[in-house]
C-alpha positions in Angstrom: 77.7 -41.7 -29.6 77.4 -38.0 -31.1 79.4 -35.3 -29.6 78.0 -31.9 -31.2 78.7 -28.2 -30.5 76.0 -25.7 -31.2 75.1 -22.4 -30.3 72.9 -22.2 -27.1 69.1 -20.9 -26.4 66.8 -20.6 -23.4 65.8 -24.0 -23.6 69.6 -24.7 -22.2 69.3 -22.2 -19.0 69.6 -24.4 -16.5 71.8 -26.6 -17.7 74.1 -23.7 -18.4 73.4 -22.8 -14.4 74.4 -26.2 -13.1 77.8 -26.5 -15.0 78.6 -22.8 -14.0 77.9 -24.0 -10.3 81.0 -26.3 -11.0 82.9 -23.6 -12.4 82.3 -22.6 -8.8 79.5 -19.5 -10.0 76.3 -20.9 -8.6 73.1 -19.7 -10.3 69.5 -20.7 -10.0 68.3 -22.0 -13.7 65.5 -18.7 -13.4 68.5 -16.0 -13.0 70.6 -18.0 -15.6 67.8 -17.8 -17.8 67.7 -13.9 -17.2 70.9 -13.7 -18.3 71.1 -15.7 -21.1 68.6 -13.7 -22.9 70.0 -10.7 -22.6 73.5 -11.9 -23.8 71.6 -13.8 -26.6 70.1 -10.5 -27.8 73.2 -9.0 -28.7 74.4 -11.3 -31.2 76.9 -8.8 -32.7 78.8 -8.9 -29.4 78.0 -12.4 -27.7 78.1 -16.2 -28.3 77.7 -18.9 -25.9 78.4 -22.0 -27.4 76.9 -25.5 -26.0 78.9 -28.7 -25.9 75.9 -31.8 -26.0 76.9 -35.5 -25.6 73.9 -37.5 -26.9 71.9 -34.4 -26.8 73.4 -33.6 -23.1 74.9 -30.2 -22.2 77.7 -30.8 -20.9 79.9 -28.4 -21.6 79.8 -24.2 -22.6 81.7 -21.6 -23.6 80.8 -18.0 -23.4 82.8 -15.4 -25.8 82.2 -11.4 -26.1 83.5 -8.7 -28.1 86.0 -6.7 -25.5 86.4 -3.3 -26.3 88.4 -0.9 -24.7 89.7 2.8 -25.4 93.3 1.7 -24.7 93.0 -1.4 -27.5 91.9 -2.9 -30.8 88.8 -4.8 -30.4 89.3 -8.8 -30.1 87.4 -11.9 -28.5 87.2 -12.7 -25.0 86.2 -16.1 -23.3 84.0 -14.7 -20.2 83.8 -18.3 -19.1 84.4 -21.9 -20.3 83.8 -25.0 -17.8 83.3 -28.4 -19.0 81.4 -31.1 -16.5 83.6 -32.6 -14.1 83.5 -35.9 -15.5 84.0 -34.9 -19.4 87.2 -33.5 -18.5 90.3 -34.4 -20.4 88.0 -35.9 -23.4 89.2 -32.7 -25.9 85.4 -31.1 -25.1 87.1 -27.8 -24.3 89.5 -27.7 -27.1 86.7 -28.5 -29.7 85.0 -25.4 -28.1 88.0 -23.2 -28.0 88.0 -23.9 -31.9 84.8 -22.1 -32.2 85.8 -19.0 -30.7 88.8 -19.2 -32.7 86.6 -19.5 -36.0 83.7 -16.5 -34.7 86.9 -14.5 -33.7 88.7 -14.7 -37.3 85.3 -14.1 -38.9 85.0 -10.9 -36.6 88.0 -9.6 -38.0 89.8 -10.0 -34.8 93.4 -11.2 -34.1 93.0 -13.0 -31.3 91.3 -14.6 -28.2 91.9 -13.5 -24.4 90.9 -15.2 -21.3 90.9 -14.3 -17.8 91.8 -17.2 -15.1 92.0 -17.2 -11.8 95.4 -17.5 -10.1 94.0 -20.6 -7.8 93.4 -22.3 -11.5 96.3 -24.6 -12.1 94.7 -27.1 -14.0 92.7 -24.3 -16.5 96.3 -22.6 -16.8 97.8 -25.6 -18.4 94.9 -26.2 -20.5 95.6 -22.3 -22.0 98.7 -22.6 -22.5 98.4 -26.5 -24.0 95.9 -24.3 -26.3 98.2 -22.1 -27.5 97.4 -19.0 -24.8 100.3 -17.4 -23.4 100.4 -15.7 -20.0 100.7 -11.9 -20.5 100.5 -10.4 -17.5 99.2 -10.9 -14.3 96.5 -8.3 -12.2 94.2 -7.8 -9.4 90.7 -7.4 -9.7 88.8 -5.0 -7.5 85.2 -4.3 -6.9 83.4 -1.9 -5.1 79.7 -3.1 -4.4 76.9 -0.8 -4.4 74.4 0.1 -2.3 70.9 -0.2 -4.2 69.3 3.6 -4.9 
C-alpha cells in the first residue's frame, strides 16, 4: 500500500472538487478545473500538492506566495482538507512538510494559514504542527454586482 505526495494537474480536477466539497467549498469538477489551471500557470506563486493512496486523491494542499505592502513575502496554505476517512493517518502532516520544504526553498521564513473560528479540530492540528495562533480577525466582503 503506497502512500505518495505529488504535485497536482488537470487530470486531478474533480477529485480536487469533491474533497473541497468536504472542506465544506462545494465546486463542480468543470469550475474546479477552471481554476486549477489558472493557479497551475503561475508556478512562481502557486503549488497544490496531491495526497494519492494507491493512486487515489485523497488528500490536497494548496500553498501561494502572500505578498503584502505591510510585510515580507512568505507561504500561505489557501486550503488543506484531507478525506473524511483518511483523517488522523499523518496525510496532512506529510503534506504540511511540503510546503515547509517549497517555502525554505522560496527563501521564505515561514508558513501562515487562515482557519475558521468554528474549526476546532483543524486548530489543534496547527498548533500540533507547530503553528501558533497570532491573532484573531474578521473577514468581510462586499459582493459585486456584475458590469
Amino acid at each position: 500500500m503506497t502512500l505518495t505526495i505529488s504535485l497536482a494537474g488537470l487530470e486531478d480536477a474533480e477529485a480536487l472538487a469533491a474533497l473541497a466539497g468536504e472542506l465544506g467549498y462545494p465546486a463542480t469538477p468543470g469550475a474546479m478545473q477552471v481554476r486549477l489551471a489558472d493557479l497551475l500557470a503561475r508556478p512562481d506563486d502557486h503549488r497544490i500538492w496531491v495526497a494519492r493512496f494507491e493512486d487515489r486523491p485523497i488528500a490536497w494542499l494548496h500553498a501561494f506566495v502572500a505578498r503584502y505592502l505591510v510585510d515580507d513575502p512568505y507561504a500561505e496554505i489557501g486550503g488543506l482538507v484531507v478525506a473524511e476517512g483518511e483523517r488522523g493517518h499523518g496525510v496532512g502532516a506529510l503534506l504540511l512538510k511540503a510546503v515547509e520544504v517549497w517555502a525554505r526553498a522560496q527563501g521564505f521564513d515561514r508558513v501562515g494559514v487562515h482557519s475558521n473560528v468554528l474549526r476546532a479540530d483543524a486548530h489543534r492540528f496547527y498548533e500540533r504542527a507547530g503553528f501558533e495562533l497570532e491573532k484573531r480577525q474578521g473577514v468581510f466582503t462586499r459582493r459585486l454586482e456584475r458590469a
